[in-house]
C-alpha positions in Angstrom: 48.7 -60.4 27.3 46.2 -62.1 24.1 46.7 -64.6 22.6 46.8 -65.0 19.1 46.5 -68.5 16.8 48.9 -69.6 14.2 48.4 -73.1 12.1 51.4 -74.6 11.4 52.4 -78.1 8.8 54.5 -80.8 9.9 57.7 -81.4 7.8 59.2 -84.7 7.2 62.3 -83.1 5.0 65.0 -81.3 6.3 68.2 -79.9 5.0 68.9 -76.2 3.3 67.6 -77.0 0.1 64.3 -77.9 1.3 64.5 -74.5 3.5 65.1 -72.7 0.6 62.2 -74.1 -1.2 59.9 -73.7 1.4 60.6 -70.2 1.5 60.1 -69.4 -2.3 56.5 -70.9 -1.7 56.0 -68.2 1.2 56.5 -70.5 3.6 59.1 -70.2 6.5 60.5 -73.5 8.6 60.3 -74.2 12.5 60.8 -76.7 15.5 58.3 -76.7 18.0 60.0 -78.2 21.3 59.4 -77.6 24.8 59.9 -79.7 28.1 58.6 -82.9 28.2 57.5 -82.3 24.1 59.6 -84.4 21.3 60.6 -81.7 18.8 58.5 -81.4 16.1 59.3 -79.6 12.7 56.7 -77.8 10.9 56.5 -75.1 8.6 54.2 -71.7 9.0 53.0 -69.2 6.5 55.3 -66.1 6.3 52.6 -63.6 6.3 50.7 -65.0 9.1 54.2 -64.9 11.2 54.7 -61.7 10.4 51.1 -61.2 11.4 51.5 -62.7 15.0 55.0 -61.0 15.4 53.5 -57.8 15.2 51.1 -57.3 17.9 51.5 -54.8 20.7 53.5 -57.6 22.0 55.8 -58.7 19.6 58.1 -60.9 19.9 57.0 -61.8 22.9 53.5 -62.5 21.7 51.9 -65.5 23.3 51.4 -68.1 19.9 48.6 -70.4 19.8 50.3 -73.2 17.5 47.7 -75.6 15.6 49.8 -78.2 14.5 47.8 -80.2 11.6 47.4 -83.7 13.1 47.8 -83.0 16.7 45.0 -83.4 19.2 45.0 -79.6 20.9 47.1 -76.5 20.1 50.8 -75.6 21.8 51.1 -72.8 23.5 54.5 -71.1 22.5 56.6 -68.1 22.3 58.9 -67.6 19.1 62.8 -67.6 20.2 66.0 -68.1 18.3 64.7 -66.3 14.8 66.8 -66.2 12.1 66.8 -63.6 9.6 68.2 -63.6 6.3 71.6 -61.4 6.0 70.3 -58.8 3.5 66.3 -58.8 3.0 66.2 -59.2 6.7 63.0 -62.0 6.3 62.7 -64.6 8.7 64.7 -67.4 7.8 63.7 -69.4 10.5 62.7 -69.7 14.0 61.8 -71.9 17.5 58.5 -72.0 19.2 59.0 -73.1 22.5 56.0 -74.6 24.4 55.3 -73.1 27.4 53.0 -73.2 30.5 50.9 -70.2 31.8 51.9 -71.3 35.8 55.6 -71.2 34.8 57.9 -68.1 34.5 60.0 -67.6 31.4 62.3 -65.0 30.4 61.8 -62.4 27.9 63.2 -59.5 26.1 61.0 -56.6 26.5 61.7 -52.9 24.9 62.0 -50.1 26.9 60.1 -46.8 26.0 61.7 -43.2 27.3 59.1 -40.6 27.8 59.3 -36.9 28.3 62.2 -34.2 27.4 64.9 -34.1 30.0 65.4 -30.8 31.6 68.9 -31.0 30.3 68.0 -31.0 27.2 65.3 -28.1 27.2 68.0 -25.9 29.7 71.2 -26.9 28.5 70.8 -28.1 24.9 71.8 -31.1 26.2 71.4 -34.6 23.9 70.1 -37.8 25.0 71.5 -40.8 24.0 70.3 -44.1 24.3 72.5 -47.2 25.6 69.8 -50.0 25.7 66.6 -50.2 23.6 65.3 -53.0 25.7 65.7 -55.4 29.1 65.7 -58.9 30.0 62.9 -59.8 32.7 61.3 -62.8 34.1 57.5 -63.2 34.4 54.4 -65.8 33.9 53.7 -65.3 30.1 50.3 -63.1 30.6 52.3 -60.8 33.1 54.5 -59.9 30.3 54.4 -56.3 29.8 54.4 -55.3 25.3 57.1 -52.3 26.9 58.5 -50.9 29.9 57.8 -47.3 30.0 60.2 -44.2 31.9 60.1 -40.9 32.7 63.5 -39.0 31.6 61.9 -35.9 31.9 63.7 -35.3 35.2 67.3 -35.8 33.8 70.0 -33.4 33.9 73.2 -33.3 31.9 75.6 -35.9 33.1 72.8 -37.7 34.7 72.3 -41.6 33.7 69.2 -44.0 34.2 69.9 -47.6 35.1 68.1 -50.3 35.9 67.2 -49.6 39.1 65.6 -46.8 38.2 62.5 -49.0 36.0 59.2 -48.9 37.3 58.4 -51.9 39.7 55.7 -54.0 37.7 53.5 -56.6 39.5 54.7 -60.1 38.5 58.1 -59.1 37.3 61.6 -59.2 37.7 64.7 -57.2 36.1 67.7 -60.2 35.2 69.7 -57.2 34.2 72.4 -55.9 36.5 70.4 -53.1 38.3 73.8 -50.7 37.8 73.4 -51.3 34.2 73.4 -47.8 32.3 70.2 -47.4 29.6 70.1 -43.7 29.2 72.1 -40.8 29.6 72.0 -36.8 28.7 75.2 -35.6 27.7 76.7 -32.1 25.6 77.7 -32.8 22.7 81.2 -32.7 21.6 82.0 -30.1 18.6 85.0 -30.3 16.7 86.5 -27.3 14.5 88.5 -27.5 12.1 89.6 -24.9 9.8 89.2 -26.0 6.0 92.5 -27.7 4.4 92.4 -25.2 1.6 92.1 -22.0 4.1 94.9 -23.4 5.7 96.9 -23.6 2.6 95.9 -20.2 1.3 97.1 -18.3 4.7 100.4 -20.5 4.6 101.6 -19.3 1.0 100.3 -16.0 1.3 103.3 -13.3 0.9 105.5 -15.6 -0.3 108.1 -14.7 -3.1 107.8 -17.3 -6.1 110.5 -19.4 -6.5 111.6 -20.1 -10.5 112.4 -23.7 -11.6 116.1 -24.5 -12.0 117.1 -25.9 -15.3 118.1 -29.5 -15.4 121.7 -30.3 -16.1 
């Protein structure tokens, strides 16, 4: 997996107001911490995050972090980011430091390929129950996705765990009977129209006059 660089600014001001104005200034606040590393709170440009977020690796993208006054860079991984309720921008985030000889865990999405025979023969529907899976693995053995083959799926058949491809370095923390795609038929539902169903019910009968009030 690259690498990719991102400078960051320590912060000596904390609270949500200062958050706030970082943010208007494009700016988004952070903690680097890590074992054996006194937290340190910075701040990083919101464009250059979103920048290192979005390589084939995502969020699992192996940071570079050049903290100004610091002898050497941190290498990290982003975790716990916070988004903001509505606009959905990063509010803000951990980078953890990490070593490359060390395993950590990591979210990793999963990618279905091919058109399952249930679906071609039986105009059966495929519906997803988990986008991605948690796995453990040195940082560079972490794959961007996990990619697999549906194509052999038949209605009322399900893919699990256990059915992911074996990757070199890596290891499923999901339970391996945990369900991640099925084909099914799809239910369909008639029902007549409301105003059908009043037009056959009054049909044929006699009209009935209003009685006078007393």
């Amino acid at each position: 997996m690259d690498q990719v660089t991102l400078r960051a600014e320590p912060r000596t001001e904390f609270g949500s107001r200062v958050g706030r104005r970082l943010r208007r200034t494009g700016s988004v606040p952070a903690v680097v911490y890590g074992r054996g590393l006194a937290p340190i709170n910075v701040a990083v440009d919101r464009r250059e995050l979103y920048a290192a977020l979005h390589t084939e690796a995502g969020s699992n993208a192996l940071i570079n972090l050049e903290v100004a006054g610091t002898k050497k860079p941190f290498l990290t991984v982003a975790r716990e980011v916070q988004r903001h309720p509505v606009r959905g921008d990063i509010a803000h985030l951990d980078f953890i430091s990490i070593s490359l000889t060390e395993e950590i865990h990591a979210e990793v999405a999963i990618e279905y390929v091919g058109v399952p025979v249930g679906v071609k023969r039986d105009a059966g529907i495929v519906e997803t129950i988990r986008v991605s899976v948690n796995i453990s693995a040195l940082p560079l053995d972490i794959p961007g996705h996990i990619t697999i083959d549906i194509s052999d799926m038949e209605v009322n058949q399900t893919k699990r765990v256990a059915d992911l491809p074996v990757l070199k370095g890596v290891r499923y923390l999901d339970d391996a009977e945990t369900d991640l795609v099925q084909v099914i038929i799809p239910r369909v539902v008639v029902e007549a129209p409301v105003e059908g169903v009043i037009a056959t019910a009054v049909e044929g009968a006699e009209p009935v006059e209003a009685e006078e009030a007393d």
